[in-house]
N, C-alpha and C positions, 0 to 999 in steps of 0.2 A: 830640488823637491824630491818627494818620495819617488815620481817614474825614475829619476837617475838614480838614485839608490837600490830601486829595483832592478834596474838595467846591470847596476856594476855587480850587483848579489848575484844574478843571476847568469850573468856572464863567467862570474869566478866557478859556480857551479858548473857551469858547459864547459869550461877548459877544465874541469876537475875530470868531471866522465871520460873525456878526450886522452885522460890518461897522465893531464897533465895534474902537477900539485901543489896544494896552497900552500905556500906559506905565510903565515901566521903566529900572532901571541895569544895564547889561553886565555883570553877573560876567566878572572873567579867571580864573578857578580854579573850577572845579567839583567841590566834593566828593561822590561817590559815594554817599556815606551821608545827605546834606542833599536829592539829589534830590527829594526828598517835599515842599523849600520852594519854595512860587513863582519864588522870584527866582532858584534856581538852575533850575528846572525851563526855565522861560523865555531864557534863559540859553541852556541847550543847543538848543532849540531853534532859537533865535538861531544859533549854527557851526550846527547841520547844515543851516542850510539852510532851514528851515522859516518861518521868519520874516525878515522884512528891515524897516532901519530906513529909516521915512516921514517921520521930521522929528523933532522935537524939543518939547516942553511940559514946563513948570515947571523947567526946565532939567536933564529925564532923556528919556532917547529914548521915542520913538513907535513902535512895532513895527507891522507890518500882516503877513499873512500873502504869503508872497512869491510864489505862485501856484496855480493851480488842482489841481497835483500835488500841492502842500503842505496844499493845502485837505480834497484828498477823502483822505490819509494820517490826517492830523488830525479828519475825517469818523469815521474808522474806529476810531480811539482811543477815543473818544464813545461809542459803540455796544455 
């Protein structure tokens, strides 16, 4: 259900701030109603801004968090 989905979103987020990094595929479509899946969650993330890609592993992108604004916005999501 939506709490696990919640749970794993937000989890990937706390191992993000910790320094660790996602890896991931770029969604080009984000459906509205899928929001609640990781991959699109991360995704949007990804346009707005929130995240920027660091490299590349197992042949999908690497995300890192793209700075300290993005940090403490995403800080505050958390909370």
């Amino acid at each position: 259900g939506r709490d696990h989905e919640y749970d794993q979103r937000t989890s990937a987020l706390r191992d993000t701030l910790c320094g660790k990094k996602s890896i991931i595929d770029i969604e080009k479509i984000i459906p509205i109603d899928r929001l609640d899946d990781t991959r699109y969650f991360f995704s949007m993330l990804y346009y707005r801004g929130s995240f920027t890609i660091i490299g590349e592993k197992w042949g999908k992108l690497l995300l890192g968090i793209s700075n300290s604004g993005a940090q403490n916005h995403i800080n505050k999501y958390l909370q």
